[in-house]
N, C-alpha and C positions, 0 to 999 in steps of 0.2 A: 224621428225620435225626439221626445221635447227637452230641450235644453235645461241642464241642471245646475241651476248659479252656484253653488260649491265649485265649480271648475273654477271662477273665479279664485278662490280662496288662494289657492297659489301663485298667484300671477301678483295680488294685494301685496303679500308675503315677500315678492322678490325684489318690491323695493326696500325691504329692510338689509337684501346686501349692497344695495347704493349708501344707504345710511352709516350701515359697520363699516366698508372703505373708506369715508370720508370721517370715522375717528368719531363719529357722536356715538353718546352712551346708550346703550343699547333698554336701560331703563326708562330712554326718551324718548324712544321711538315712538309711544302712541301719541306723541304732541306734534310728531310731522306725517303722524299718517292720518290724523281724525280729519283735518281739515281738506283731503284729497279727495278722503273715501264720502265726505259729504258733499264736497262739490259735484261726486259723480251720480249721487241722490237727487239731487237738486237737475242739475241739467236732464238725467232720465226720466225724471218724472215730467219735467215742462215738457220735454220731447211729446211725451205720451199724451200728455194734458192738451199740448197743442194740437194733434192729431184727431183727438175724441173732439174739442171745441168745436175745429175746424169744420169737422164735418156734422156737429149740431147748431152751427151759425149760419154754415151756407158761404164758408169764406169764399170770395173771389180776388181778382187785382183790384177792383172796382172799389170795393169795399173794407180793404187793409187797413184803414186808422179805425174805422165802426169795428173790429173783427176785434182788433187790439185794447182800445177801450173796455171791451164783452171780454178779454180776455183777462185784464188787468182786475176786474173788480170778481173774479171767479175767488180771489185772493190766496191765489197758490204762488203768487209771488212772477219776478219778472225777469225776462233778460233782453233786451235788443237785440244782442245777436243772435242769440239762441232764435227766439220768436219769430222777428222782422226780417233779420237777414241768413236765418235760417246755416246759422253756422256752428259746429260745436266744436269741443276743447280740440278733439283730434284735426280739425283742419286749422285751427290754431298750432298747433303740434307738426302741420306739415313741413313748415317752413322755420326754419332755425333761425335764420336771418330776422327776421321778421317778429320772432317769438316774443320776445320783451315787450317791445311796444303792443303786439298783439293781445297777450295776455292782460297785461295790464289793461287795456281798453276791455276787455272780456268781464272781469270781475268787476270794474266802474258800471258795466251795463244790465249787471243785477239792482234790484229795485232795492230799496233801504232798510226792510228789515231784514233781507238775505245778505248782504252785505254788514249790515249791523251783526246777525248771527254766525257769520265767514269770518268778521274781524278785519275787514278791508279797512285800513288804512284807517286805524283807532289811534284814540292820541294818547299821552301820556297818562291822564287823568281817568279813560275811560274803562271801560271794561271790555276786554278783548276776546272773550268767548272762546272761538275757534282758533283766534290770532293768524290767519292763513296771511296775513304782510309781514307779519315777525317771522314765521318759521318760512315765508318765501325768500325774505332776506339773509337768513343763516344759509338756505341752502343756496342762495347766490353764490353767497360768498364761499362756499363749499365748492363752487362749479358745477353743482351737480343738479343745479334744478329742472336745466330741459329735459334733462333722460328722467328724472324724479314723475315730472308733470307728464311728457311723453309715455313713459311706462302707463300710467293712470287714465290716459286716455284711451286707451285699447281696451279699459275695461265697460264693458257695452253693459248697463241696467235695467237700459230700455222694452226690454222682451220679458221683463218679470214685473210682478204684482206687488205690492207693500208687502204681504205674509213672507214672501220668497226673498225680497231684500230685508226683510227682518232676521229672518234665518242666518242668511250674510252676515248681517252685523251683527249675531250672539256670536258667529263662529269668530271674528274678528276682535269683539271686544272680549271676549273668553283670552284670547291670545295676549291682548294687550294687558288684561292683568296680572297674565302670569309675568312675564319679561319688568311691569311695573312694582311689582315685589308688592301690591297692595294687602292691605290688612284681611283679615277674612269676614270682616264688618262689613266692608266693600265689595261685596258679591253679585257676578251674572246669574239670572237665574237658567241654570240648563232645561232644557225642549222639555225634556221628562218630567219635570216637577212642575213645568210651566201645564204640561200638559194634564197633570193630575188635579191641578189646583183649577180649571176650567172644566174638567171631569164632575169635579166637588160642585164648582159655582152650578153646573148644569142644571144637578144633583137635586139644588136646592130654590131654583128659580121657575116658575109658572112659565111655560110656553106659549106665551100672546105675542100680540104686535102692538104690545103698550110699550113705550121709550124704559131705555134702562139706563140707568147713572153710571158709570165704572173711575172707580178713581187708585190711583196708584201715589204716597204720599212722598215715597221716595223713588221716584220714577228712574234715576239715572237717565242713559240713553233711550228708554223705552221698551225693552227686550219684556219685560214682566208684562208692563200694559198693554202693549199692540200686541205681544205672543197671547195673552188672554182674550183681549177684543178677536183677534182674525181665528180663534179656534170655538168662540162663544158664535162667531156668524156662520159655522158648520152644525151648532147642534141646536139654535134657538133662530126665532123669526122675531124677534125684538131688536128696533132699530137700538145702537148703541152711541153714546154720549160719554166719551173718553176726556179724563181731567189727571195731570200729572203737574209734579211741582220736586223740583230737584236744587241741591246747590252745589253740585260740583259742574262749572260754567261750561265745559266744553261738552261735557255729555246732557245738561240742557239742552247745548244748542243743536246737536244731534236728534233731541227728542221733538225739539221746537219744528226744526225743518221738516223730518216725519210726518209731525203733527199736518203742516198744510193740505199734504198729502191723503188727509183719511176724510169720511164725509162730516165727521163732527167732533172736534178734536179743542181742549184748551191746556194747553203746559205752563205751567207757571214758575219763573226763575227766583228761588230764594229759597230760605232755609225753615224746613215746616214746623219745627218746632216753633221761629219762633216772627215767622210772618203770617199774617193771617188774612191773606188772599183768598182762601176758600173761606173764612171762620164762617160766613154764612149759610153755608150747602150743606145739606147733606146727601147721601148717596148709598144705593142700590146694592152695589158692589165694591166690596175694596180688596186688593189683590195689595203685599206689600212682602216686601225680604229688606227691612231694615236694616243698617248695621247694628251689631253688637260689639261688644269688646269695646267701646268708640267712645272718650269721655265728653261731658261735654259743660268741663268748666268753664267754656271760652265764653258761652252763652247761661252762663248759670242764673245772672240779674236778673234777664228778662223773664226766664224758665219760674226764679223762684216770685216774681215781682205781674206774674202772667193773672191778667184778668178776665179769661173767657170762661173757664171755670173745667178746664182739659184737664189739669193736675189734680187728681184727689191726694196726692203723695207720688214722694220724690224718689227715685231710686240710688243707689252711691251712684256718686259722680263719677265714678269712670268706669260706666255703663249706661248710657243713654234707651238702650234696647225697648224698655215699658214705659218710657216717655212717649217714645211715638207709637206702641201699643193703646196707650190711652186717649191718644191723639187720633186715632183709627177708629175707636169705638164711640169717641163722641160727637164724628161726623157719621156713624153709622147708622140709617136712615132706621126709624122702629121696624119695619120689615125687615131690615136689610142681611146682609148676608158678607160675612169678610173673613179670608184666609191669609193669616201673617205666617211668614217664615219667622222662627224665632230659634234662638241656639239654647241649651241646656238649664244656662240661669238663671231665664225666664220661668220654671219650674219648682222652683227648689233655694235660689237667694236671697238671704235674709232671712234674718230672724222673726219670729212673733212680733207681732209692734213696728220692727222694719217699714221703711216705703217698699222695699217688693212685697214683701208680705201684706200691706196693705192694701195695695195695688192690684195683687192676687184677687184677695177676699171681695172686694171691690166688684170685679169682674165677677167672681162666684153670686155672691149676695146678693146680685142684678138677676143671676141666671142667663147671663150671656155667652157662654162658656157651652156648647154642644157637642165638640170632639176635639181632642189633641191626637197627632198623628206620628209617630216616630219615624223620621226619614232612615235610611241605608245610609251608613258612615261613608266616605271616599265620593256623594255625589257632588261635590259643587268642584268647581275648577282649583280654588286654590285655600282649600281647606279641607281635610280629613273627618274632623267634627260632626256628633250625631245632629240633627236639626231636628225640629217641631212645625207640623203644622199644627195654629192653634185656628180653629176654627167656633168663629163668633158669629151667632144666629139672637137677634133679639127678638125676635117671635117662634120661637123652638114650639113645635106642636104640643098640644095638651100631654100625651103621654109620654114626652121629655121632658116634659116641665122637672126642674130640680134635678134632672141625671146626667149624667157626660157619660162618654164612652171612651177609652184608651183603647187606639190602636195602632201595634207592634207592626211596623212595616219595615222593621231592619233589617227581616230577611227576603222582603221584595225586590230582589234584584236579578239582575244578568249581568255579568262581568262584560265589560267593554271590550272588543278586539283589540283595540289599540286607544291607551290611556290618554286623558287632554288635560294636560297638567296634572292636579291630584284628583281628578276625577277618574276613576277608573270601574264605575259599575252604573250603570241606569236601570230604570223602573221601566218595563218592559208595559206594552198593552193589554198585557195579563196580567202582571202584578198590580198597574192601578185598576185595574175591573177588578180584581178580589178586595182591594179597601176600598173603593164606589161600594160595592156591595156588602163591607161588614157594615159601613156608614149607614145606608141606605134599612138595608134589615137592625139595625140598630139592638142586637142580642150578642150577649158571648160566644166567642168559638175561641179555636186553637189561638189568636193570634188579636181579639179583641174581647176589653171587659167593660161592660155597663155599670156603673156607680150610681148611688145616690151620691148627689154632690158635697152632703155633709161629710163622706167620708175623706176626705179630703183636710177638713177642719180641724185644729186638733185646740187644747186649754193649753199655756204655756202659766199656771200655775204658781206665782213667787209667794214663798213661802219664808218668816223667821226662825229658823232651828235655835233651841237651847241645847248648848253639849251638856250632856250629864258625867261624872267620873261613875269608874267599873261598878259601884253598888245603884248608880238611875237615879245619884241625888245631885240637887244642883242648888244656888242662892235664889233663892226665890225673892226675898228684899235685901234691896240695896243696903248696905252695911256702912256707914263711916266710923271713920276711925281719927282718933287725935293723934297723930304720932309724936315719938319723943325719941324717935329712932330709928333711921332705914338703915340697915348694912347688906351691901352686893360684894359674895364673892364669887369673881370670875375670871376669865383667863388673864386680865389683866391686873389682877390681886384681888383685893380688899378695898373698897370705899365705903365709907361712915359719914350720912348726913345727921346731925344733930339739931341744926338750929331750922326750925319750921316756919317761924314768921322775924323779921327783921324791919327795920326802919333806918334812914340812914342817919336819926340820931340817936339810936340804941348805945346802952352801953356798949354791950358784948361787941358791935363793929369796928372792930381795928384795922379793917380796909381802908378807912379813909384817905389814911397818911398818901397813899398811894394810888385807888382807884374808889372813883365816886358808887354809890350804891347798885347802879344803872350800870355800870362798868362791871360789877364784881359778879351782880346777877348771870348777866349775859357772858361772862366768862366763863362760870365756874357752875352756877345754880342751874342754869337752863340745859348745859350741855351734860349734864351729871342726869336730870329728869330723865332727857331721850334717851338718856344710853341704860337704865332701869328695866332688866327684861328681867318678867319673874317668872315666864317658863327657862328658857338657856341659865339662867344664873342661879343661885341659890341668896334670893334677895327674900330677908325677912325684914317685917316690919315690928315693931316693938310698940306698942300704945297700951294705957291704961295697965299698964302690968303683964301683958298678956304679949306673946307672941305670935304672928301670923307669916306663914309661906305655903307656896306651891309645890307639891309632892304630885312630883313626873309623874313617877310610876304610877302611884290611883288615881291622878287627873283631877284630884280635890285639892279645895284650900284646907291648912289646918291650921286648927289653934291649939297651943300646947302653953303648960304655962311655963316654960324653962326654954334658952335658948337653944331652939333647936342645930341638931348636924341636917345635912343635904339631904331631903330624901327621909327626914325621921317618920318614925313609922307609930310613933307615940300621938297623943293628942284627940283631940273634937276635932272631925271630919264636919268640916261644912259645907261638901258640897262641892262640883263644879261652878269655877268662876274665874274672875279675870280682876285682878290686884291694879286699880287704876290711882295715878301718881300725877296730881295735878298743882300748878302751879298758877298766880296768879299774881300781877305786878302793876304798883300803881306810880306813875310818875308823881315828880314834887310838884306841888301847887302853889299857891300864894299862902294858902293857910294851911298845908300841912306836907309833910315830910313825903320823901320817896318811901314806897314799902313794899316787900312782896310777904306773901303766903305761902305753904304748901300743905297740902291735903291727902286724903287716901281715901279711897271705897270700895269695897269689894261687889261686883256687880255680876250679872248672870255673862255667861261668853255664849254670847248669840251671834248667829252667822247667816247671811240670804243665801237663798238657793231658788230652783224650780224644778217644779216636774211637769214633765207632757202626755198630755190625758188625755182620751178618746173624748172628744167633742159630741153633743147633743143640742142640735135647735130647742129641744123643749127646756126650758129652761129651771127646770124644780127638778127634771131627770138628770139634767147638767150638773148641775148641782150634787144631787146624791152621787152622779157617779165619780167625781170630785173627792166626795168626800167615804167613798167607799175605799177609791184607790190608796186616799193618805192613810185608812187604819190598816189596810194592809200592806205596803210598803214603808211607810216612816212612822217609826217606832220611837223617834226622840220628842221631846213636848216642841211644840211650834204653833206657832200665828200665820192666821190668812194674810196676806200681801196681796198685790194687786194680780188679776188676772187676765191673762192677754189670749184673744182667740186668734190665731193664724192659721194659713194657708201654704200647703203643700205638695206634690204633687213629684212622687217617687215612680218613675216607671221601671225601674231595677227590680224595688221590689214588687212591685202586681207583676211583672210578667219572668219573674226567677224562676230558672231552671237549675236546681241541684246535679252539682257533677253525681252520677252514677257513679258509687265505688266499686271495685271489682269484688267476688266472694274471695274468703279468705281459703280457700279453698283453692283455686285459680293462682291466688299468690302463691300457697306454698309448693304447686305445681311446677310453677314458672320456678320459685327458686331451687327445687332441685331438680328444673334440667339443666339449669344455670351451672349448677352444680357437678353437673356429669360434663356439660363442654368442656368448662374448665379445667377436671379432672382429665379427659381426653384430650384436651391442647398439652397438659403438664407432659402425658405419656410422651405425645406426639415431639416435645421439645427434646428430653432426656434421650432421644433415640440417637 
């Protein structure tokens, strides 16, 4: 019967009760188990490696430094003891006496960049990756290291394949998220969706034995790129060419060590947004489950100050998600083919004009854009959240040219036996052959819809409104006024300004004794203006003989030639408008005095807005229908503003199912047999 590396999974697992004894936090634990579980990668693979060499070299005694040499430049990395002296951790682990000094010689005897990626014996200054000397010394000093490393060596790799120890390590790094309390940005990608998205790539790629690119931008550990490479070498005959680039160091160095292990592997340690190690390449394939939710002011300089030309627009800063969207599409080779996980508001954030909305359009406007996929809520380990695959083809066959397809796959699941973490339902090999095949037939059914991609488009339309009062009249010219008189009565009384223009060597200024002209202004003049409201107050103005105020209730200015009461109903209606009270102050100079002014005008009361209108590539149909919508909807007079095309992408509403109500019929069924229990409990009670 062939051995099933999951049995391991529990054995991995039971050094976490060495861990909980010895008092560390149980959030910490994936920092003392990554560097164990990769040492046992590392030694099974040379094991393996050394096996296969040996017996394609011809090793003999004769020949051990020639063997070793051939072995060293294979560059799967090195160990003395392992190799030469043919000794692994478990006979290290035999002897406890011994153990310290053993070990230690053990891990000196890997070769330098395995040691580099282990964290053996890093300095202060360095970077520590795995840091397997840091957490060997905690768990020194714990006591508990030999049973820690003992346990660890019982676990045998050697008899599985990279696919099979991949496997391993979802089930492991799955686990270590959840106990890490990590973000739902920071996601493994599970078997199911790994294996949907290599379904997709199949889907879409020519079956030759021409080399294929595959690049993963946020690689983590590897689970997304090597689960896509070892299920893309079961359904195509093209050699594969794997490139990853991560910046959280430990699960680089996870991907790094993997990486020796595969026939054509490059991982690169930094941060993709804003290193640019690949900027040259492009590629074949891109697989990626980016965070979201994930800000990224830390790096915003370089982001907004980036000269490769990745950014066509910025997203909010505390959302990163369609940064490295954009950063996926513009390494995406003109053939190429690329499936991102993206969460919710990658669809739908931002306004018209916004960077997502630009970003969107961006992506549309190209025609890059071939299918968005709606994942099953409860699939990822530690998040609930709907997801997206968005699926980006830059050579989309002639008769996709301009359409995308939405498909609803939230009901493609099968409930898990037993939940892993908040995942508790996978995509079954049924449920992705029915989306392979809405994809593939590319027509509507129950559960996908074909668009043209302008439907998606919409006019976001800004518009000047003029209010008019209840008769539709308004101030169509600006009106000034000389006043000779403002009075405001409001809840605070009665205030009377009289004097409109002053200098501060007017007669009439008897302030001076006390406060200079600049003083009195700013005491008394300025704070009197702001506080001037001539809808709330009953503020009239008094000029040229004539009186003006705003009367609530019709929503017009009027003029009457008698002081009017609140609200008089007498007068010349002129219209909706807005009663503006300006002032104007000029300091003293050399040649002439302090002075201020004040002013009045009655002006239209216009206000911005927008409306959102069915969008048209033809741009004279755009237009009409534009301007079809505003005479049938907006009835007050108004001016064109600017107009903004965006992008959005509602799957709520293309695939809404209206609750069926019950007939009313049925209801009043139900309520009178409601009616008869109740009546029959009441009997049943009184008895």
């Amino acid at each position: 019967m062939p051995l099933n590396i999951l049995q391991y999974e529990s054995d991995i697992w039971s050094s976490a009760d060495s861990l909980r004894s010895a008092g560390l936090k149980q959030s910490d634990f994936p920092k003392y188990m990554m560097p164990f579980f990769a040492l046992r990668m590392v030694e099974s693979r040379l094991i393996r490696e050394h096996k296969r060499l040996s017996d394609e070299f011809g090793k003999s005694e004769n020949n051990t430094d020639d063997y070793i040499e051939y072995f060293k430049t294979a560059g799967l990395g090195y160990n003395e003891y392992v190799i030469r002296q043919n000794k692994k951790l478990s006979d290290i682990c035999a002897n406890d006496k011994t153990f310290e000094s053993d070990f230690k010689e053990y891990l000196g005897a890997f070769d330098t960049e395995t040691r580099h990626l282990l964290g053996v014996d890093k300095g202060n200054d360095e970077e520590k990756y795995l840091d397997i000397s840091g957490v060997c010394g905690i768990l020194r000093a714990k006591k508990i290291l030999f049973s820690i490393v003992q346990g660890w060596s019982k676990i045998d790799l050697e008899p599985f394949d990279n696919s099979e120890i991949t496997t391993l390590e979802e089930h492991i790094k799955r686990k270590w998220a959840d106990i890490s309390a990590e973000t739902a940005g920071e996601q493994y990608t599970p078997d199911d969706i790994i294996g949907l998205i290599s379904d997709i790539v199949a889907s879409k790629i020519q079956d030759n034995e021409e080399f294929l690119t595959l690049y993963d931008p946020t690689s983590g550990g590897g689970n997304l790129l090597f689960g896509i490479e070892d299920k893309l070498n079961t359904k195509t005959r093209r050699p594969i060419k794997t490139h990853g680039m991560d910046w959280n160091s430990s699960l680089y160095a996870l991907a790094k060590i993997e990486s020796r292990f595969r026939i054509d592997s490059q991982i690169e340690y930094g941060n993709t947004l804003t290193d640019t190690k690949f900027i040259d390449k492009t590629f074949d394939v891109i697989v990626a489950n980016p965070p979201y939710g994930v800000d990224w002011k830390d790096y915003r300089k370089a982001i907004e100050t980036d000269k490769t030309g990745r950014f066509v627009a910025l997203p909010s800063i505390s959302d990163g998600q369609l940064l490295f969207d954009q950063h996926i599409v513009y390494h995406l080779d003109n053939d190429g083919i690329a499936v991102v996980v993206n969460n919710g508001s990658s669809l739908f954030s931002g306004d018209a004009g916004s960077g997502e909305s630009t970003i969107r359009k961006y992506f549309f406007d190209k025609d890059w854009v071939e299918a968005i996929i709606q994942m099953p809520t409860d699939e990822f380990f530690n998040t609930g959240i709907y997801t997206y695959l968005w699926v980006f083809n830059k050579n989309k066959p002639t008769e996709r040219k301009d359409k995308i397809i939405l498909i609803d796959g939230s009901s493609k699941y099968v409930h898990l036996k037993k939940s892993k973490g908040k995942k508790r339902r996978e995509m079954s090999e049924d449920n992705r052959a029915e989306i392979i095949e809405a994809l593939v037939d590319f027509e509507d059914n129950d559960f996908a819809r074909v668009f043209d991609k302008w439907h998606f488009y919409f006019n976001k339309q800004s518009i000047l409104l003029t209010n008019v009062d209840s008769e539709g009249k308004f101030i169509e010219e600006k009106i000034k006024l000389k006043p000779t008189r403002i009075t405001q009565t409001g809840e605070d009384g009665i205030f009377e300004l009289s004097t409109f223009e002053l200098s501060s060597s007017s007669e009439g200024f008897t302030s001076s004794e006390t406060l200079t002209l600049t003083e009195y202004y700013e005491a008394t003049i300025a704070p009197a203006i702001n506080a001037f409201d001539y809808k709330e107050n009953h503020l009239v103005i008094e000029a040229n003989g004539k009186y003006y105020f705003f009367n609530k209730d019709e929503e017009t200015i009027v003029q009457t030639g008698h002081a009017p009461s609140q609200n008089d109903a007498t007068g010349k209606r002129l219209g909706c408008g807005k009663i503006q009270i300006k002032s104007t102050f000029k300091k003293a100079t050399k040649t002439a005095d302090a002075k201020y002014s004040i002013t009045v005008e009655l002006v239209q009361d216009t206000q911005k807005d927008y409306e959102i209108i069915a969008y048209s590539p033809n741009e004279e149909e755009n237009r009409a229908n534009i301007a079809a919508f505003m005479t049938k909807y907006v009835t007050r007079p108004f001016e064109y503003l600017d107009n903004t095309v965006g992008v959005e992408i509602n799957f709520n509403k293309v695939f809404y199912q209206p609750e069926k109500l019950e007939k009313i019929e049925d209801i009043l069924s139900d309520l009178k047999q409601l009616e008869h229990d109740l009546s029959t409990l009441e009997s049943a009670l009184s008895l």
